[in-house]
C-alpha positions as CSV (number, residue, x, y, z in Angstrom):
1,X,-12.3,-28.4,-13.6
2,X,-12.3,-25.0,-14.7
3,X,-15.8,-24.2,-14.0
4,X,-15.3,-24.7,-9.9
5,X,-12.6,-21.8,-10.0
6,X,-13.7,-19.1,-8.7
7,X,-12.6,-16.2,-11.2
8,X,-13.4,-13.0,-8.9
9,X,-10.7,-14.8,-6.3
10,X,-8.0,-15.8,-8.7
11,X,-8.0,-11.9,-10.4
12,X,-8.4,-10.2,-6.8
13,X,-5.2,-12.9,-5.8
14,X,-3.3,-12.1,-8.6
15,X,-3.8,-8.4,-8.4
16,X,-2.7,-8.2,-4.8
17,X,0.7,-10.1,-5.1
18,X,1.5,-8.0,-8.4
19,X,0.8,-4.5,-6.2
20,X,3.2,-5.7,-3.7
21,X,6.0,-7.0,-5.8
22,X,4.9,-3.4,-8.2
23,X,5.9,-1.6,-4.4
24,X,9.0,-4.5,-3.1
25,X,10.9,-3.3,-6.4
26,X,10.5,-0.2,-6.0
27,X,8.3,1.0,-9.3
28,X,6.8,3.9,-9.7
29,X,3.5,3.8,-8.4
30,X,0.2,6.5,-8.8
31,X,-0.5,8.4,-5.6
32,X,-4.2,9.9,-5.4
33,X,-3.6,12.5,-3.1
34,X,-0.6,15.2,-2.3
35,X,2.1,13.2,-0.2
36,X,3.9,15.8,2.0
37,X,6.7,15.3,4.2
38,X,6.9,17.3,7.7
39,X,9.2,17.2,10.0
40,X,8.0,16.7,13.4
41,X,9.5,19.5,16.4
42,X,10.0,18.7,19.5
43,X,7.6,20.7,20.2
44,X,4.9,18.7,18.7
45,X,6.5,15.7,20.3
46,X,7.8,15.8,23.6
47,X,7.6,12.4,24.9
48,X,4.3,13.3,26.9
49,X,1.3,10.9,27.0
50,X,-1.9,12.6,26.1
């Protein structure tokens, strides 16, 4: 029985639902780049199509 799991599936699986319950409770997570927060003017976004 054990030999028709596919290993590669079950670890990529498992690994996914662990990241997002790691990000649903709010842990602290690694961020690989600079995360900045700007606030947007209305000059940048005045409701205009493009």
């Amino acid at each position: 029985m054990l030999k028709g799991i596919d290993w590669q599936m079950v670890a990529f699986v498992g690994a996914t639902l662990l990241k997002e319950y790691w990000v649903y409770y709010r842990l602290p997570q690694i961020y690989y780049w600079e995360l900045h927060a700007y606030p947007v003017s209305d000059d940048d976004n005045n409701g205009k199509a493009a």
